[in-house]
N, C-alpha and C positions, 0 to 999 in steps of 0.2 A: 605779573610778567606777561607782555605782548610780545607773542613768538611772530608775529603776521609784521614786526616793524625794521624797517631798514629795507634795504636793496635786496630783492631777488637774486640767490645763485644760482647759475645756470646749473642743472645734475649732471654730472662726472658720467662719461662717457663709459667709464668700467663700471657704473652702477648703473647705467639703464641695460646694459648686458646682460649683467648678474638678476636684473629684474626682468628682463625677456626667459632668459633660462629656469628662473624659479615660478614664471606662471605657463613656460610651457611644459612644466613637471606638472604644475599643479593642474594644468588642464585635460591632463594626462591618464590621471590617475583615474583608480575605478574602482567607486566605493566611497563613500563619505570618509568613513576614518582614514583610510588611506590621503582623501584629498586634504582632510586638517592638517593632519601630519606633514604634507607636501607645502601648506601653508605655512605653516609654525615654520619648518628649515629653509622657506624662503623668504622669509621675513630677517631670520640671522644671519640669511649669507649674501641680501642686498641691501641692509642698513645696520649703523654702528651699534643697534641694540642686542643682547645677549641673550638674555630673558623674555619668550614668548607663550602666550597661553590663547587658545583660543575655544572661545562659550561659544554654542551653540545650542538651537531649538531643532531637536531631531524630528521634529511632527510639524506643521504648519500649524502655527498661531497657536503652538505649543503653552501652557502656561509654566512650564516648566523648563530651565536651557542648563547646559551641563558641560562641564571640563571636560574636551575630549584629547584635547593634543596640549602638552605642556613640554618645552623647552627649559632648560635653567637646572640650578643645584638640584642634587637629590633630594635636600630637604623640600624645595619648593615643588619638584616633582608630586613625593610625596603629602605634602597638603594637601595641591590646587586639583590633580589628576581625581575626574569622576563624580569631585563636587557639582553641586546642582544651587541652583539658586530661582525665584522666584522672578518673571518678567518685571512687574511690578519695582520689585527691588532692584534690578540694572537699568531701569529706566531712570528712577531715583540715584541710580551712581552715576551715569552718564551726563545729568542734566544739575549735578553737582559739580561737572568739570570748567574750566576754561576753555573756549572753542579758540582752537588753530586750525582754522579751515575748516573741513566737517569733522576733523579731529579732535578730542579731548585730553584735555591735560588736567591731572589730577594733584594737587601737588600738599595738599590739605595732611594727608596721612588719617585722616578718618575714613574710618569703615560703615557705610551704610546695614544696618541688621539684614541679613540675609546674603551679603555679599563675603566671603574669606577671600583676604585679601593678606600677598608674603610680601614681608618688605625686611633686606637681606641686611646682614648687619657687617658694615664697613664705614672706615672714616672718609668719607668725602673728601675731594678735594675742595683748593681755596676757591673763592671768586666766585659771582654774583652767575657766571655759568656753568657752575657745576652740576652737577644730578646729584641728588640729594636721595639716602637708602628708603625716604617715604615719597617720591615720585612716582608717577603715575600716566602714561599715554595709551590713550586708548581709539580704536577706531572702529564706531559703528559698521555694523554689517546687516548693508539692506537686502531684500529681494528686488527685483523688478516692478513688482507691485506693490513697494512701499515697507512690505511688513518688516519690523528688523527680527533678524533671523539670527544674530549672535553682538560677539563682539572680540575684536582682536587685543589683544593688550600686548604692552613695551614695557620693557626696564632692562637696565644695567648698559648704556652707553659704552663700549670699550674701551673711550677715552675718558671716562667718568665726565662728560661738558654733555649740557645742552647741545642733539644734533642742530647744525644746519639748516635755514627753512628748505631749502630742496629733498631733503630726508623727507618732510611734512608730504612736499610732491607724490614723491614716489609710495610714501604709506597712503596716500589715498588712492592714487591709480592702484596700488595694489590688493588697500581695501575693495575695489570698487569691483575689479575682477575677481577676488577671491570669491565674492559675494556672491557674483554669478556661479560660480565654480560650485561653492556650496549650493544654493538652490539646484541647480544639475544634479550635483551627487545623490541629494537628497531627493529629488524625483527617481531617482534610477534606484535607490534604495524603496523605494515607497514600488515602483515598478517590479520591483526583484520581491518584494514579498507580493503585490497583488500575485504576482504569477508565481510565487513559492504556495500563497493559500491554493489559487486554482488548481495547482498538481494537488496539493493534500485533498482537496475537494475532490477532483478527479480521480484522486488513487481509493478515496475511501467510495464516489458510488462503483467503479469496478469493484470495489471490495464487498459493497452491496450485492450489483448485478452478480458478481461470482457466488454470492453466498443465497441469494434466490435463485438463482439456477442449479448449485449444488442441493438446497432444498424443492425446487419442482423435479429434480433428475429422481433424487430420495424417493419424493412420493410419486414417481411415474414406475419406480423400482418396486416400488412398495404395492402400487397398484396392478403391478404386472407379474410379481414373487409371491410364492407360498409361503406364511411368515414360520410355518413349520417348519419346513425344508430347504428355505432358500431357494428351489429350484423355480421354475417360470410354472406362471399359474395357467388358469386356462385363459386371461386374455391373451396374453402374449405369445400362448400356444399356438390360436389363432389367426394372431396376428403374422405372426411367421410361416406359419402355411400358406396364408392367403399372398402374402408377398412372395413365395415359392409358384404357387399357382400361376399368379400374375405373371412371373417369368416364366413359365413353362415350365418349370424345372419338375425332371422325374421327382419323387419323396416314396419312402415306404414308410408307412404309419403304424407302428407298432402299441395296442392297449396291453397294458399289463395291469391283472387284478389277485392281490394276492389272497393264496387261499386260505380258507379259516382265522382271517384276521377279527372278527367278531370275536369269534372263543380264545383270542387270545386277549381280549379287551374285556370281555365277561370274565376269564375265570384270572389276570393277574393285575389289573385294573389298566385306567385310559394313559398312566404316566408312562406305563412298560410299553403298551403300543403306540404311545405318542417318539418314544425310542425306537421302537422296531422301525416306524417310517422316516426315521430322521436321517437313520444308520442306512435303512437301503436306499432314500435318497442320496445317501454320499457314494453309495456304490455304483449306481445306473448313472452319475454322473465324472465320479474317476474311468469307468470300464467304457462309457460311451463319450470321451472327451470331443471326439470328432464330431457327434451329432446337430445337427442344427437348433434341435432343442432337447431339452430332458423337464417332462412336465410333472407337479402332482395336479389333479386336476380335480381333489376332492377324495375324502375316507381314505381307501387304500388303491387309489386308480393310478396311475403313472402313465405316459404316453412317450414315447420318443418318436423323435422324425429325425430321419437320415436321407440326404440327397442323394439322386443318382446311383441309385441298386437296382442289381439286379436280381433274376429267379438265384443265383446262389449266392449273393452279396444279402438276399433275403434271410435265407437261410443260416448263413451266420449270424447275422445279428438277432435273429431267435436265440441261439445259442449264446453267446454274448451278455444278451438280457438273464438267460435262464443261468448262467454263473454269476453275474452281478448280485442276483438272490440269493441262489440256493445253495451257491460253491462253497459258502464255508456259515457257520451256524450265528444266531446273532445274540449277542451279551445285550441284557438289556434288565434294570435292577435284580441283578442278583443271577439270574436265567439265562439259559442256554438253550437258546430256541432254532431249531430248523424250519425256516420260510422258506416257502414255495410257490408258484404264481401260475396262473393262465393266461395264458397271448392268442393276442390277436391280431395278425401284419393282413394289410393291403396294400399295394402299391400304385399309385399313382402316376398319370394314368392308365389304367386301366384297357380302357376303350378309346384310342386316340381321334375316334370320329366324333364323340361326345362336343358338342358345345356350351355346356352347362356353363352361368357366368361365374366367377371364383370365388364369390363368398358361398354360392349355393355349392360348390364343390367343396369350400373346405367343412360345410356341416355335414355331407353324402360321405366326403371320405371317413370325417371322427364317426360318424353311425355306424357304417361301415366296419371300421375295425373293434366298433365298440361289439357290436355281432358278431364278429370273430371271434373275440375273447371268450365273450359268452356262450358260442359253442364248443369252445373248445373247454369250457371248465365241465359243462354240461354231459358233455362226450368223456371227460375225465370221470367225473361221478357216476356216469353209468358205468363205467368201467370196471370203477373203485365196488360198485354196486353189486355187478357179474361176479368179479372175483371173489368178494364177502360168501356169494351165496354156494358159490365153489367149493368155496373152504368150508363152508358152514355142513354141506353134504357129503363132502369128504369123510368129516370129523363124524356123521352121526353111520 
């Protein structure tokens, strides 16, 4: 059968319409499947075929092209939809056709191995142009650059006859455009994943960076916390003065050493006074919430700094410190311990004529009250000292 013989008809002015409108849907669209699908229903609603299906290579130079838009009976639906087939073997069905233009016409009813191919079961009409239920019109789909990138297939005629050659016309202009249409799609899909991976890529190093920064925060926490107490060790004790210095800012520095914590470490072991400081670091820092810092600085030493006091803002916060201890008794395996402490505040500064530079102030001022403390526990034991021998004379 020579579909290419006899007179040229002109195409019907309602179908070059219907074929303007079905490739400005289809040029439309956004998204590969979307644009098949806009294919296949423009294929059935600007020529007399019923049944369209259209393969496709979703990858360039794919070896693999696949059912993505299928028009026709349910049963044909459900065969040809999502099938896959082998380039090799559509190159082999195509180049088994009769060429009507760049079109192929199939008419054999043999199936190439690797090709599923529906052929719908009805009686034919009479006469030498009819369509016949193992027919077959297909029309390559190339790229730009040659590669073929699918292929459109026909069947079921509405008027059960061979279309027309001007039918032939219009399926190839509209091969010809869909073709571009696919290649589009399928770069903007190729586009929408490069930039779907580059977000996953991007979301996972923020995910990284957040997760080394959450670990350098850790170990800058860790380098700067007593891992006993939580509370800030002596870098960041330092640290924080020195940043107070540097602004000028008054500070009164408070050392706190409690007493006879040795005898409580000798006589109920290191676990019960590793509790006793864990318990009064929670204390010196619910009771001192407001302080700039609340330090352990080492054994049983604590440090706090508070900004901006004065001679009686001093004075309370002695008192303050000395309730955080000694206000109420401490549980710790088993025991029932009353802790008690020696302080030592200076307040800074002191001498407001001094020029000393701020690191060298902030070791003058921790000495400083580190000497406070120590005479004031000193000044306590001799006290403790007088009174024993008081009593001691009393009694003889």
């Amino acid at each position: 059968m020579n579909h290419d013989s006899g007179p040229k008809l002109e195409i019907p002015r309602a179908a070059l319409l219907a074929v303007n409108r079905a490739l400005t849907t289809i040029h439309s669209a956004v998204g590969l499947r979307p644009t098949l699908e806009a294919i296949a229903h423009g294929v059935t609603v600007s020529t007399p075929f019923q049944d369209v299906a259209v393969t496709i290579a979703e990858e360039p130079n794919a070896a693999e092209l696949r059912v993505i838009a299928v028009i026709g009976p349910p049963d044909a639906v459900a065969l040809l939809l999502n099938t896959t087939c082998q380039r090799t073997a559509l190159l082999e069905h195509l180049a088994g056709g009769e060429a009507w233009g760049s079109l192929r016409f199939l008419p054999a009813g043999e199936s190439v191995d690797g090709i599923i191919s529906y052929w719908p079961d009805y009686e034919p009409l009479a006469g030498p142009d009819a369509w016949r239920p193992d027919y077959e019109l297909v029309a390559p789909l190339c790229a730009p650059d040659g590669e073929l990138i699918g292929m459109l297939s026909m069947d079921r005629p509405r008027d059960g006859r061979i279309p027309p050659t001007w039918v032939n016309d219009v399926l190839e202009l509209f091969a010809e455009q869909a073709s571009i249409a696919i290649f589009n799609a399928r770069r903007h899909e190729q586009a929408l994943l490069a930039m779907q991976t580059l977000e996953r890529e991007k979301a996972e190093l923020h995910s990284a960076v957040a997760k080394q920064s959450a670990r350098e925060t850790h170990l800058r926490r860790q380098a700067r916390s007593d891992s006993l107490t939580g509370l800030a060790n002596r870098v960041l004790l330092q640290e924080r003065l020195l940043e107070l210095m540097i602004a000028q800012t008054p500070v009164a520095v408070v050392f706190c050493d409690l007493d006879h914590f040795k005898h409580i470490n000798d006589e109920h072991g290191h676990a019960v006074g590793d509790e006793v400081l864990r318990v009064i670091g929670r204390r010196l820092a619910q009771h001192l919430a407001d302080a700039d810092v609340v330090a352990r600085i080492g054994g049983d030493e604590f440090v706090v700094v508070i900004s901006g006091t004065d001679q009686a803002d001093s004075a309370l916060l002695l008192q303050r410190i000395d309730r955080a201890v000694s206000g109420e008794p401490v549980h710790a395996g088993g025991l029932c311990l009353q802790v008690t402490s020696s302080l030592g505040l200076v307040r800074e500064p002191e001498q407001p004529e001094r020029r000393l530079a701020p690191v060298r102030r902030v070791e003058e001022v921790l000495s400083r009250a580190d000497r406070e403390m120590y005479a004031h526990k000193r000044s306590r034991a001799a006290m403790s000292r007088l009174l024993t021998r008081a009593e001691t004379r009393m009694e003889g």
